[in-house]
Structures are given as structure tokens and as C-alpha cells.
C-alpha positions as CSV (number, residue, x, y, z in Angstrom):
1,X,10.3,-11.5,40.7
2,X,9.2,-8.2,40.4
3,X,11.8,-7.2,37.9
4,X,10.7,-9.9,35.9
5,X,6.8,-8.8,35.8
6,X,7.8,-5.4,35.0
7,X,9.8,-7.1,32.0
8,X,6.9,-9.3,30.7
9,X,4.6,-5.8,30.9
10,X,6.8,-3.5,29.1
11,X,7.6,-6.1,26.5
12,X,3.7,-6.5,26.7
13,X,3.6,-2.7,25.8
14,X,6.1,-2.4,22.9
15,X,5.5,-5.6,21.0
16,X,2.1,-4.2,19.9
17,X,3.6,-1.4,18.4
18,X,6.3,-3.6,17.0
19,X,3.6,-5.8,15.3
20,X,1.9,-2.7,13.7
21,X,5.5,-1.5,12.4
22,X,5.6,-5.1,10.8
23,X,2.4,-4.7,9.5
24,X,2.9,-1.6,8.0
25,X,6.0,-2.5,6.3
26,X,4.5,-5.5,4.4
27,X,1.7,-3.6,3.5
28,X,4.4,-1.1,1.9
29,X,6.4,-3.6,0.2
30,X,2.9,-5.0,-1.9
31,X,2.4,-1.0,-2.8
32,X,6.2,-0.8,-3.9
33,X,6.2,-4.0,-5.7
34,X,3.1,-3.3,-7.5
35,X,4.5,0.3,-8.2
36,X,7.9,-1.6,-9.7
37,X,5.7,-3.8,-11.5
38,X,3.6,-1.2,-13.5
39,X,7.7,0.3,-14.3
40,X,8.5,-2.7,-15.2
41,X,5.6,-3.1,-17.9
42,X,5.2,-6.0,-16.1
43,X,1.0,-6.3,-15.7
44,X,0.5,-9.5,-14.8
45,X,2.5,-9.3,-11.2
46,X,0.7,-5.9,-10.5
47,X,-2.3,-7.7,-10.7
48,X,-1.3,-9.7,-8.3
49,X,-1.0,-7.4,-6.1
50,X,-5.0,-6.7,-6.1
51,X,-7.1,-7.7,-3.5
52,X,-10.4,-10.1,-4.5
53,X,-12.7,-7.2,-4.5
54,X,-10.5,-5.5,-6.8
55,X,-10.3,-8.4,-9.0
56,X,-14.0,-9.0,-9.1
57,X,-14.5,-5.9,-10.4
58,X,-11.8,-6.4,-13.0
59,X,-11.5,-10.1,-13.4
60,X,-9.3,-9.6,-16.2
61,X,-5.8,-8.4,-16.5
62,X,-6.8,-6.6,-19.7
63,X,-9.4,-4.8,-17.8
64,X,-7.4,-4.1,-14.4
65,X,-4.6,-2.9,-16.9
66,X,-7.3,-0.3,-18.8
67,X,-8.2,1.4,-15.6
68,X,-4.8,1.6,-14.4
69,X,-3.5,3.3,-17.5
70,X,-6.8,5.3,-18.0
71,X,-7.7,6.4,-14.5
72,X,-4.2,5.9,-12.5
73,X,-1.4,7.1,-15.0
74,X,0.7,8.4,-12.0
75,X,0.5,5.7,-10.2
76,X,0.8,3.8,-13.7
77,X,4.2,4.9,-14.4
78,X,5.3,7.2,-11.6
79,X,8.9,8.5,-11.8
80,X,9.3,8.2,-8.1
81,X,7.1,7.5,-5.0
82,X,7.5,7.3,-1.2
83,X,5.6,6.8,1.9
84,X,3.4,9.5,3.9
85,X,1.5,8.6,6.7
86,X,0.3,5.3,7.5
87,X,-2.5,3.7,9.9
88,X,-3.7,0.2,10.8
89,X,-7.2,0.8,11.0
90,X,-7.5,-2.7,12.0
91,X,-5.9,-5.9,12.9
92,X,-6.4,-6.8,8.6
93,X,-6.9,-3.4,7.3
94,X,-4.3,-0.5,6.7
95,X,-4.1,3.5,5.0
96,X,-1.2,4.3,3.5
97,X,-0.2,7.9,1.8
98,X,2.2,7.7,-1.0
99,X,3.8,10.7,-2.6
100,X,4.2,10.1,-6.3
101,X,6.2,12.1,-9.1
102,X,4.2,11.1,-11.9
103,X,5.9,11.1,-15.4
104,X,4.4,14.6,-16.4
105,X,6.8,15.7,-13.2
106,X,3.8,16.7,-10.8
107,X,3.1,15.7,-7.5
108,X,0.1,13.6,-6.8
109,X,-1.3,11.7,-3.5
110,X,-2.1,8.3,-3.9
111,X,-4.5,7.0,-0.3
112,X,-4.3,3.1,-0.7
113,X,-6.2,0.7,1.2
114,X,-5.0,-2.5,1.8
115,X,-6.2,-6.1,3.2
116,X,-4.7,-8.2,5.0
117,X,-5.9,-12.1,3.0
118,X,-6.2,-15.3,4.4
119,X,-2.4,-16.7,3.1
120,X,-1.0,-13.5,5.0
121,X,-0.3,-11.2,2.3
122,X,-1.4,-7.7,2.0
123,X,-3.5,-6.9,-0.8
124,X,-4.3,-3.0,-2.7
125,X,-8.1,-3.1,-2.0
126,X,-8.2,0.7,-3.5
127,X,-6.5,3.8,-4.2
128,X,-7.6,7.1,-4.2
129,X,-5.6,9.4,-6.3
130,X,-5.0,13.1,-6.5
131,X,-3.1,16.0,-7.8
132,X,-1.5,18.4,-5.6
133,X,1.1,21.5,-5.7
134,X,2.6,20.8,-2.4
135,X,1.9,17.8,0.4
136,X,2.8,17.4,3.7
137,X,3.7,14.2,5.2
């Protein structure tokens, strides 16, 4: 009996951090399959990617599509990206680092924000982009 209690309160213990790992990984594949989208020239599933509050401010793929390519170019068309440091912040929200190789060859750091929506899919509520001559991960 007591080997059995100790069981159910270390699984108690790990399956949290299992859960965030879970979390964290779909959260990463809506940044990567935006991120292949934009390659791919392919606006309208990058828009899909968007959270609500992103889309109210750009309710339009035509508009979403001007900031991107205005304001985001690395991120836009990046020659290669990968993941820095990640945090669930909360049970719906999550930070995630990505290092991208934008196509002028420099390095830049891209901070998303993502949400967690109602149908269970993460969503890019935001990115914060800058350049940088080295980064740490």
C-alpha cells in the first residue's frame, strides 16, 4: 500500500511537468507552422495562426500580411529559426524565444506570445522582434 501512494505522488509530481512540455511543444509547432507558412508564400494559413486580438487589429489578411512584410521581414521570410527559452506563464499563456537567420543573414530574437483558445489551439498573440550580434539561449 505504501508503495503504491508513493507511486500515485511521484506520478502526481512529474505529470505536471509533462503537461507543460506538451504545452510548450504545441505552442512551438503553431510558431513553426506559421514560420513555414510565410516560406511558403502561403498568407492565408499564417493568418491562421493569429490569435483574435491579433486579428482584430488586422482583420484582414491584406493588412496582417502589410505588417508582417513591413515590420517583421525576419520573421517574414527567415532562412532558419529555432527555439530559445520557453515559459508557461500560465495554464493558457506561454513565452517562447526563437532565434532567427533572417534572409539579410543576421541574427535576430523573435519573443512570441501565445494563447491558448477555446478549441485548444495555440494562437501567436504577439511578437517582439530584435536584431542582435550574438544570443544566448
Amino acid at each position: 500500500m505504501r508503495r503504491a501512494t508513493a507511486l500515485f505522488f511521484s506520478l502526481l509530481l512529474v505529470f505536471p511537468a509533462l503537461a507543460g512540455d506538451a504545452e510548450i511543444n504545441a505552442a512551438q509547432d503553431s510558431i513553426t507552422g506559421q514560420l513555414r507558412a510565410f516560406r511558403a508564400n502561403d498568407n492565408a494559413s499564417a493568418y491562421s495562426f493569429a490569435a483574435p486580438n491579433v486579428k482584430r487589429i488586422f482583420p484582414t489578411l491584406d493588412t496582417f500580411m502589410g505588417m508582417v512584410s513591413g515590420a517583421y521581414k525576419p520573421v517574414h521570410k527567415p532562412q532558419s529559426f529555432s527555439f530559445g527559452k520557453s515559459q508557461q506563464v500560465s495554464p493558457t499563456a506561454i513565452v517562447q524565444q526563437v532565434i532567427i537567420v533572417g534572409a539579410d543573414g543576421k541574427d535576430y530574437e523573435a519573443v512570441y506570445t501565445l494563447e491558448l483558445q477555446p478549441d485548444g489551439v495555440w494562437r501567436i498573440t504577439g511578437v517582439s522582434l530584435r536584431a542582435s550580434n550574438s544570443l544566448s539561449t
